[in-house]
Every structure is written in C-alpha cells, then in structure tokens.
C-alpha atoms as an extended CHARMM CRD file, in Angstrom:
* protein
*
       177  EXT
         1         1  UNK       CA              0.0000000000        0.0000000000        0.0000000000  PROA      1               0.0000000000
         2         2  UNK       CA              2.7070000000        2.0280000000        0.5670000000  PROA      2               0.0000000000
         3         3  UNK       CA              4.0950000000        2.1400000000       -2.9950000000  PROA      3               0.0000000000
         4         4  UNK       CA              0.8490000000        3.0860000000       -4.1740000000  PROA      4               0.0000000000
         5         5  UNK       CA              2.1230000000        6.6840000000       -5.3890000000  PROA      5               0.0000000000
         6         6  UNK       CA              4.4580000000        4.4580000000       -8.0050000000  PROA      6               0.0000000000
         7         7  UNK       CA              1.5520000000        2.6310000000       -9.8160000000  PROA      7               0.0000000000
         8         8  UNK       CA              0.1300000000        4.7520000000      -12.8570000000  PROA      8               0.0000000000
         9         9  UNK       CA             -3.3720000000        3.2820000000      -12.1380000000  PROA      9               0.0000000000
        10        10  UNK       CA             -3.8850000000        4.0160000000       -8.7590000000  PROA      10              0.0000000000
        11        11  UNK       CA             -5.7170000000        7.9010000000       -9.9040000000  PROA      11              0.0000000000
        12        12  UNK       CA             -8.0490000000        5.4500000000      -11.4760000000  PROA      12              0.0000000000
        13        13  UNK       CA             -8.7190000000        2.5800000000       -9.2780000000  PROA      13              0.0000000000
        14        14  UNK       CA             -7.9840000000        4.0380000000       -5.7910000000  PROA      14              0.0000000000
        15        15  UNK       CA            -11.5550000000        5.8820000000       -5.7950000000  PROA      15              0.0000000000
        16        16  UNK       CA            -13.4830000000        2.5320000000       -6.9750000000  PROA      16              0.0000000000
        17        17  UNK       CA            -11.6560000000        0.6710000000       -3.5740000000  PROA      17              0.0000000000
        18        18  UNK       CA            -13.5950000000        0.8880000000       -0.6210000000  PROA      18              0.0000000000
        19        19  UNK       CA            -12.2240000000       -0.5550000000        3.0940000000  PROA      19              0.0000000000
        20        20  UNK       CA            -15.4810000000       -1.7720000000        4.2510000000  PROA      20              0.0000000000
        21        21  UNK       CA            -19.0310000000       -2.9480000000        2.6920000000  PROA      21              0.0000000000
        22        22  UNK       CA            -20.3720000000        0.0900000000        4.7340000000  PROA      22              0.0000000000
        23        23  UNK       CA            -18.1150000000        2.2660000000        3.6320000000  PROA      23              0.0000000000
        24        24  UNK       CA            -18.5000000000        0.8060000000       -0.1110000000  PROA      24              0.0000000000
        25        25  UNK       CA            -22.7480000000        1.4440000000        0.3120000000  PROA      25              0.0000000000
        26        26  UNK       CA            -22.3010000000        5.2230000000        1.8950000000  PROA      26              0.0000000000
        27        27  UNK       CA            -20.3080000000        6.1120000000       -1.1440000000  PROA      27              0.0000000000
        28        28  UNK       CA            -22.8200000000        4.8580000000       -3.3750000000  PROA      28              0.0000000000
        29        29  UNK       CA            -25.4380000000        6.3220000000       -1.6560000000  PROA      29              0.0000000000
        30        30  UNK       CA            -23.9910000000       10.1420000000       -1.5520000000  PROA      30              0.0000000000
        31        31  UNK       CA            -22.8820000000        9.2080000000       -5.4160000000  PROA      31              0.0000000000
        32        32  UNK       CA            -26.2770000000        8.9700000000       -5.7580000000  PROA      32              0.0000000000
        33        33  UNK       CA            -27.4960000000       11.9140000000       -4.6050000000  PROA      33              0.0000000000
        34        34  UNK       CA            -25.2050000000       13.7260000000       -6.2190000000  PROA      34              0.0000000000
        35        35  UNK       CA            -26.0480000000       12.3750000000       -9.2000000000  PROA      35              0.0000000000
        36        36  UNK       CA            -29.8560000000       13.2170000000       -8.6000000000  PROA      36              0.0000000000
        37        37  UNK       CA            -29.2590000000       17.1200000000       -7.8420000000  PROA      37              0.0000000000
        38        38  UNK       CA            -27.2420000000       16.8610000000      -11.0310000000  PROA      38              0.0000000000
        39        39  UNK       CA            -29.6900000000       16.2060000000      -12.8170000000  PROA      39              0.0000000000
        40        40  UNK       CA            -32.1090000000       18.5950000000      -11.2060000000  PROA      40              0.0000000000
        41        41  UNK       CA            -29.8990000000       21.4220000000      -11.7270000000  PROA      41              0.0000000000
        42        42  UNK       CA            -29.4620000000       20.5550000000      -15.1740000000  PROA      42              0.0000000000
        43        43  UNK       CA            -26.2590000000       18.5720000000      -15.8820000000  PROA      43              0.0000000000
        44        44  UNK       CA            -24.8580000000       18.6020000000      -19.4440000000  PROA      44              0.0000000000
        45        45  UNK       CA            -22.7310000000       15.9480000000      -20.9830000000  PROA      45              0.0000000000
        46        46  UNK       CA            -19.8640000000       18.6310000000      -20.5970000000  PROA      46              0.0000000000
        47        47  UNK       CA            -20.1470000000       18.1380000000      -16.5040000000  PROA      47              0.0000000000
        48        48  UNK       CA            -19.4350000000       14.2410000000      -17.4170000000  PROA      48              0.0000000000
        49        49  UNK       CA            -16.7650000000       14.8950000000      -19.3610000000  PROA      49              0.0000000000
        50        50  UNK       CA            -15.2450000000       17.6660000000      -16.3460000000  PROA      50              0.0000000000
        51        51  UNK       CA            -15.7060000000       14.7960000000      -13.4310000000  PROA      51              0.0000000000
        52        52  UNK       CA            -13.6040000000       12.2850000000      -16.2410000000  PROA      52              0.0000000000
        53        53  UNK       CA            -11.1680000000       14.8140000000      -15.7040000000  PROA      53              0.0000000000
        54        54  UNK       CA            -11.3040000000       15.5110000000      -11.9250000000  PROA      54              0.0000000000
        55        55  UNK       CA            -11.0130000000       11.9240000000      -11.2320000000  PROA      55              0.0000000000
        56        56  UNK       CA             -7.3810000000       10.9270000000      -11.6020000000  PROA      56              0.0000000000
        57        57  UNK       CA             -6.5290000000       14.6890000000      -10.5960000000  PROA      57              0.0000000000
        58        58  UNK       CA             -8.2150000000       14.3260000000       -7.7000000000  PROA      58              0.0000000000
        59        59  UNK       CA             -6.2320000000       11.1810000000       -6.2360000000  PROA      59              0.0000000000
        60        60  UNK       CA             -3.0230000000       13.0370000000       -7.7660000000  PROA      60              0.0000000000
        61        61  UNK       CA             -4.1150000000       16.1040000000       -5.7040000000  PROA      61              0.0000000000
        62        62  UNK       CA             -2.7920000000       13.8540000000       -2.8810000000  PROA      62              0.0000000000
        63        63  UNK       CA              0.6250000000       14.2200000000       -3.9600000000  PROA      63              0.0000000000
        64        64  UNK       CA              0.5930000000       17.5360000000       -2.1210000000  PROA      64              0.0000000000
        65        65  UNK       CA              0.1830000000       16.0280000000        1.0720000000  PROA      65              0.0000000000
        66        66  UNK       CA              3.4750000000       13.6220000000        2.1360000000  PROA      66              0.0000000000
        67        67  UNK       CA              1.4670000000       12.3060000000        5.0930000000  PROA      67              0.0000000000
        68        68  UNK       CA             -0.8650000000       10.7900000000        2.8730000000  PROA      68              0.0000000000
        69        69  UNK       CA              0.7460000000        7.2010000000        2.5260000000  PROA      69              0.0000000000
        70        70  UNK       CA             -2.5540000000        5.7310000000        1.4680000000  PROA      70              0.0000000000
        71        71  UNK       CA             -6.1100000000        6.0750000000       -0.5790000000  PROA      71              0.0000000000
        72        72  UNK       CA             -9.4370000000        4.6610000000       -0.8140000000  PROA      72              0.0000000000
        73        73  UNK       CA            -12.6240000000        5.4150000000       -1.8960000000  PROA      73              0.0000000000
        74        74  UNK       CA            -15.2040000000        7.9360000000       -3.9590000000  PROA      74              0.0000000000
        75        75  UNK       CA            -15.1220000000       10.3340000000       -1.4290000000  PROA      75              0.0000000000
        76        76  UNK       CA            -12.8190000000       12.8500000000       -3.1710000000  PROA      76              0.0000000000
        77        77  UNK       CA            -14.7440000000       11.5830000000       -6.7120000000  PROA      77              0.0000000000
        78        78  UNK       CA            -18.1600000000       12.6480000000       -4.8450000000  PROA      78              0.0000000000
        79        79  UNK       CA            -16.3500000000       15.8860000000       -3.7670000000  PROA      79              0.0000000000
        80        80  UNK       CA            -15.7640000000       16.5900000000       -7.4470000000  PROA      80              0.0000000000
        81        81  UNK       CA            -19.3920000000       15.3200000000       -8.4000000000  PROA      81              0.0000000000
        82        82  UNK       CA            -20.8770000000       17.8510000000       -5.9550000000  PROA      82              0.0000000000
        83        83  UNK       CA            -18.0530000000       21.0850000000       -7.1150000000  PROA      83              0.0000000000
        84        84  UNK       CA            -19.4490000000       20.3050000000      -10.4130000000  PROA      84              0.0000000000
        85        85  UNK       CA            -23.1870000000       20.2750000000       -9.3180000000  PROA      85              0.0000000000
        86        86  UNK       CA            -22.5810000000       23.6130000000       -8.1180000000  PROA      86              0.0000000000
        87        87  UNK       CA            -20.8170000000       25.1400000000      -10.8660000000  PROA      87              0.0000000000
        88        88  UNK       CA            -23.3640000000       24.0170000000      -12.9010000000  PROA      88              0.0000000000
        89        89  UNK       CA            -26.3170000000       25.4560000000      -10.6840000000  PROA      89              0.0000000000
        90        90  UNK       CA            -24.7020000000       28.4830000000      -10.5730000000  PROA      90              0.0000000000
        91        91  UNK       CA            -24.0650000000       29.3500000000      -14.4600000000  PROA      91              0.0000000000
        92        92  UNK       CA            -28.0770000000       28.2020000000      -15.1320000000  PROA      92              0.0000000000
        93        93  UNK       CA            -30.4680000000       30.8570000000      -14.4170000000  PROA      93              0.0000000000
        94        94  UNK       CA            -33.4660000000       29.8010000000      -12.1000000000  PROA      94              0.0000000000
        95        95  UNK       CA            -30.8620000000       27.2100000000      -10.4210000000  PROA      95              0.0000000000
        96        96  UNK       CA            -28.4560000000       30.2280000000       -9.1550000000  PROA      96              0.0000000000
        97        97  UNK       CA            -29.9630000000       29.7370000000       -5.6760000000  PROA      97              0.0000000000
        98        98  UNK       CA            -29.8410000000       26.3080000000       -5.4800000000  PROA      98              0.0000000000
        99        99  UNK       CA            -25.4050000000       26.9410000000       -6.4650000000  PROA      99              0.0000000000
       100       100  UNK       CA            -25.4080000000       29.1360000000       -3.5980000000  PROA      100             0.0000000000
       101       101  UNK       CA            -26.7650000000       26.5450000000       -1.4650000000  PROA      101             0.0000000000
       102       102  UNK       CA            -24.4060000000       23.5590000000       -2.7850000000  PROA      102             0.0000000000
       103       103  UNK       CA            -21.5500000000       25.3490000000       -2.8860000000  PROA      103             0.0000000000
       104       104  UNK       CA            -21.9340000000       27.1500000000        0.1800000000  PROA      104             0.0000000000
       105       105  UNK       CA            -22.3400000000       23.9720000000        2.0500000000  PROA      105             0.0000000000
       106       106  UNK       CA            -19.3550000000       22.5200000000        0.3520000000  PROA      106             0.0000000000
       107       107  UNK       CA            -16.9810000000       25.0990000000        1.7270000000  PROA      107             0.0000000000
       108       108  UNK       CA            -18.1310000000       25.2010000000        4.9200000000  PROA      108             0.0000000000
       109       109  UNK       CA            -17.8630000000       21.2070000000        4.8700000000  PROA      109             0.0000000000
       110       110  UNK       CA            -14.0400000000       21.6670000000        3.9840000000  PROA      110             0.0000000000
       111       111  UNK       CA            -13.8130000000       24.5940000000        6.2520000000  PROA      111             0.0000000000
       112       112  UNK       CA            -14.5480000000       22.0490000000        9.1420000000  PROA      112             0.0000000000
       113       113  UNK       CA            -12.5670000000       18.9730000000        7.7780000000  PROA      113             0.0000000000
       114       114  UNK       CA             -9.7920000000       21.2520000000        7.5970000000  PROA      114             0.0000000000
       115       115  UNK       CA             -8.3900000000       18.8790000000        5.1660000000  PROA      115             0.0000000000
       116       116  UNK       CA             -5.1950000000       21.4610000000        4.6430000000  PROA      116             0.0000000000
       117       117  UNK       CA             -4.2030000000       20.6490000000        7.5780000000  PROA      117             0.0000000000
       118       118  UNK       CA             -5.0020000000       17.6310000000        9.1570000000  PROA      118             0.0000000000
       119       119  UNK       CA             -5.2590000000       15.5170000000        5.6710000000  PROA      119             0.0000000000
       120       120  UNK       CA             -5.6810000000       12.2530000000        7.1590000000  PROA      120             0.0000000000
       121       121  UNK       CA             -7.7760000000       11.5570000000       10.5770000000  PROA      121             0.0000000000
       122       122  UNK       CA             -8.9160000000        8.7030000000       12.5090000000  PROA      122             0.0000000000
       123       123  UNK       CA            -12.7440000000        8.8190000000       12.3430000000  PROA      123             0.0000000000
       124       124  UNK       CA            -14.9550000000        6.5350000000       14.8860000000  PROA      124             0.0000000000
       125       125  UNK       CA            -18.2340000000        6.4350000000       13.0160000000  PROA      125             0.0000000000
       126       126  UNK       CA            -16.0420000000        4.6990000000        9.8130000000  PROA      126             0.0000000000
       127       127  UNK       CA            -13.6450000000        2.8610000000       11.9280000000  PROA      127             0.0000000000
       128       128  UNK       CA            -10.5130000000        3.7840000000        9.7710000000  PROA      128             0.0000000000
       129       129  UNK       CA             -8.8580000000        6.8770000000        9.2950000000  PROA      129             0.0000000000
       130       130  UNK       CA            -10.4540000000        9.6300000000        6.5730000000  PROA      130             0.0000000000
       131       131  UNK       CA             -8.3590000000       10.9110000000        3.8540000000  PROA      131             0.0000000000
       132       132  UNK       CA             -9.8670000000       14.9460000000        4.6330000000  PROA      132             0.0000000000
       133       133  UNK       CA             -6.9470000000       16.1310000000        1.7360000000  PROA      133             0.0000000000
       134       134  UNK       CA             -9.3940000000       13.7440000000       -0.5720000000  PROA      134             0.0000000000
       135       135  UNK       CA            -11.9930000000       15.8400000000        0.2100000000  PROA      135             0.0000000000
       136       136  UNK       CA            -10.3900000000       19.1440000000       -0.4920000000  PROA      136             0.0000000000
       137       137  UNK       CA             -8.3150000000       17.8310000000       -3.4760000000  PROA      137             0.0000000000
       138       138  UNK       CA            -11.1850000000       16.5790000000       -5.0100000000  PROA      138             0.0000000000
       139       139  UNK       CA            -13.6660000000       19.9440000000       -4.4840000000  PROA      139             0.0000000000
       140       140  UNK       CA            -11.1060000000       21.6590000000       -6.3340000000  PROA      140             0.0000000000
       141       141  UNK       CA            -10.4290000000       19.4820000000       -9.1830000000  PROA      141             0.0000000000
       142       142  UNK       CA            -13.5690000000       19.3860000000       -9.9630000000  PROA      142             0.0000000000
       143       143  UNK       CA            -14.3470000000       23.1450000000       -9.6380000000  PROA      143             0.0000000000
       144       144  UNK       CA            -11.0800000000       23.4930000000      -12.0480000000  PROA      144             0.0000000000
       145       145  UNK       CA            -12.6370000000       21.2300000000      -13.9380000000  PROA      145             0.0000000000
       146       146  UNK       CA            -16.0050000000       22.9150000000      -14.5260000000  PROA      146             0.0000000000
       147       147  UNK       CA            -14.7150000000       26.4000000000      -14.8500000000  PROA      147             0.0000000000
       148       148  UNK       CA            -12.1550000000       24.9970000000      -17.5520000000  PROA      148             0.0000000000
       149       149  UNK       CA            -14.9860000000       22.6440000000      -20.0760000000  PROA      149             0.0000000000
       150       150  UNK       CA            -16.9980000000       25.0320000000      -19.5830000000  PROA      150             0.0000000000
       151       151  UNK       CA            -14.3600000000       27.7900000000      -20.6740000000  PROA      151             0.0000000000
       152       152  UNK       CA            -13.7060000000       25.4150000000      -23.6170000000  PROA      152             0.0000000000
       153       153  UNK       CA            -17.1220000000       25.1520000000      -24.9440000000  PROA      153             0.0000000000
       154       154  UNK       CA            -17.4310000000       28.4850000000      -24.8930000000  PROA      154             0.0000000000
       155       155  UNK       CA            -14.2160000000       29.3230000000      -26.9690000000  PROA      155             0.0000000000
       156       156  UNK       CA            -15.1290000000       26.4450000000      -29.0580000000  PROA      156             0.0000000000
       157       157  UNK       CA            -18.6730000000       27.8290000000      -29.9060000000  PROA      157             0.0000000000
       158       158  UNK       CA            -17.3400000000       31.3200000000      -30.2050000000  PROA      158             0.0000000000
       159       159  UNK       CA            -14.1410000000       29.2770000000      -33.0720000000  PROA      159             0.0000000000
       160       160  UNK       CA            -17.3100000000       28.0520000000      -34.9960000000  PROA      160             0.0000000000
       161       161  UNK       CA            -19.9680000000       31.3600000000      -35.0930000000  PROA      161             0.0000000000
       162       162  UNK       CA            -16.6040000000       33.0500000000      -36.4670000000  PROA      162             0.0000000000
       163       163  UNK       CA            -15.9130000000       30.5160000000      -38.9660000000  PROA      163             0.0000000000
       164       164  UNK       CA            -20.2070000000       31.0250000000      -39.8190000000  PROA      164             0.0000000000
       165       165  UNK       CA            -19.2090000000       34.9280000000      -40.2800000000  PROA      165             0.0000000000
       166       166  UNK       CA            -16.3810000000       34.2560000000      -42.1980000000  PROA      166             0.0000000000
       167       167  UNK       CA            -18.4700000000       31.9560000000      -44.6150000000  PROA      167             0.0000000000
       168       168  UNK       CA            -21.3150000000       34.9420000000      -45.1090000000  PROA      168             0.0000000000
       169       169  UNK       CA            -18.6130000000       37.3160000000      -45.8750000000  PROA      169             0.0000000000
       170       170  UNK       CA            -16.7670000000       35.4580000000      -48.6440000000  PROA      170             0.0000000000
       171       171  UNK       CA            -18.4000000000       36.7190000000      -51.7590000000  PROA      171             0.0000000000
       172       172  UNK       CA            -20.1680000000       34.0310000000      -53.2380000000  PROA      172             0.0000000000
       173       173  UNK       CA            -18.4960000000       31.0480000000      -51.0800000000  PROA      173             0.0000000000
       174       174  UNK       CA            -21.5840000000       29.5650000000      -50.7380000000  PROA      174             0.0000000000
       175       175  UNK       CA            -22.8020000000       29.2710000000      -54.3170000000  PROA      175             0.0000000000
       176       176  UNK       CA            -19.1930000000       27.9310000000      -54.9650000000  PROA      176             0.0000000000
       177       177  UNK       CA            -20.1250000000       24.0530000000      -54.0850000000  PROA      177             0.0000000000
C-alpha cells in the first residue's frame, strides 16, 4: 500500500476501492445523490466529461500532502461530483440559488474537515482513518474542472460562429459548391 504513489493506475482505481461494505454502500449512496441534484440542476454531458477529468486529478491532488501514505474510496470523486453540481447550478439561471446553497455547504464542509491541515484523521463512526486532503483535493479538481470545459465550450462555440461569419462574408463562397 505504501508504494501506491508508483503505480500509474492508482488515480483510477484508488476511488473505486472501498475498506469496508459500509463504507463501499455510503459512497454509493452520496454518489447517488449527487447524481440526482445533477440532474435537477441541469447537468450537461460537458459536466461528465469535467468529473472524467477531476477523477485521476483528484487522487493526484494527494501528492501535495506527504502524510498521505494511502487512498481509498469515492469520497474525493463525490467531492468533485458535488463542485461540479454547483458550478453548474450556478451558471443556469433559475438554479443560481440552489449553487449558492451547494456550494456554500461545500466550503463550509471543507472549512470544518480542515483537510489542509489535518489531511488524514482517525474517524470513529467509519472505523478507519479519513483521507480529509481527498476531500479538499477533489472539491477543487472538480471546480477546475467545470470552470475549464466550460471555458472550452465556450471558446469552441465562439471558433465556430466566427468561422459562420467568415463563410457569409466570402463573396459568393456559398454558391461555390
């Protein structure tokens, strides 16, 4: 377990290990949820495509954090999944409140995990030590994430309604085919 920063699969499979069947069925369960007020603030195929992303970064986020020797389970993935849920909820209009809510309940969750400084922490109701720096390296990812597919599409749209003005402009371009 100890090697585990060496392996270029671990960003990949570290999130789908979980240490206990509880621990397996509470990640499912808030992946779940997540995945509901997705959808009810209006998910696009580009928030898939920014948790893709987030996913290995998130479990290479870690790398920041010597003291983390070890990694497993969605909870920095689900951290992502939510960032994303709020970014989303915020750019939408009639789901701007709903943003405020998510994210504002996100930060206040990482305020109090203090996953900066205390990555890793022994937690009774689990029975294993938490990964907090998960947590935190995950939120951000995916909020990078977000901001950045969503910057992309937007470039991207703006490449192609040039290329449509370009097209009118040509004299006759049209006719030429």
């Amino acid at each position: 377990a100890g090697r585990w920063r060496q392996w270029p699969w671990t960003p990949w499979s570290a999130p789908l290990v979980n240490l206990t069947p509880f621990h397996a069925f509470g990640n499912a369960l808030a992946l779940a949820a997540v995945a509901v007020l997705g959808q009810a603030v209006g998910a696009r195929p580009r928030d898939a495509l920014a948790l893709l992303i987030a996913w290995p970064l998130s479990t290479l986020g870690l790398l920041l954090w010597p003291a983390v020797g070890w990694y497993a389970g969605l909870s920095g993935l689900i951290q992502a999944a939510a960032a994303i849920a709020a970014w989303r909820a915020l750019t939408q209009r009639g789901a701007r409140g709903i943003g405020a809510l998510l994210a504002a309940g996100l930060f206040i969750k990482l305020l109090l995990e203090r996953g900066w400084a205390t990555p890793i922490a022994f937690d009774s109701y689990w029975g294993f030590n938490v990964v907090y720096a998960a947590h935190l390296s995950g939120a951000a990812t995916g909020l990078i994430a977000a901001a950045a597919v969503d910057g992309a599409a937007r470039a991207l749209a703006r490449w192609r309604n040039g290329l449509k003005i370009a097209r009118r402009c040509v004299p006759f371009a049209h006719r030429a085919r």
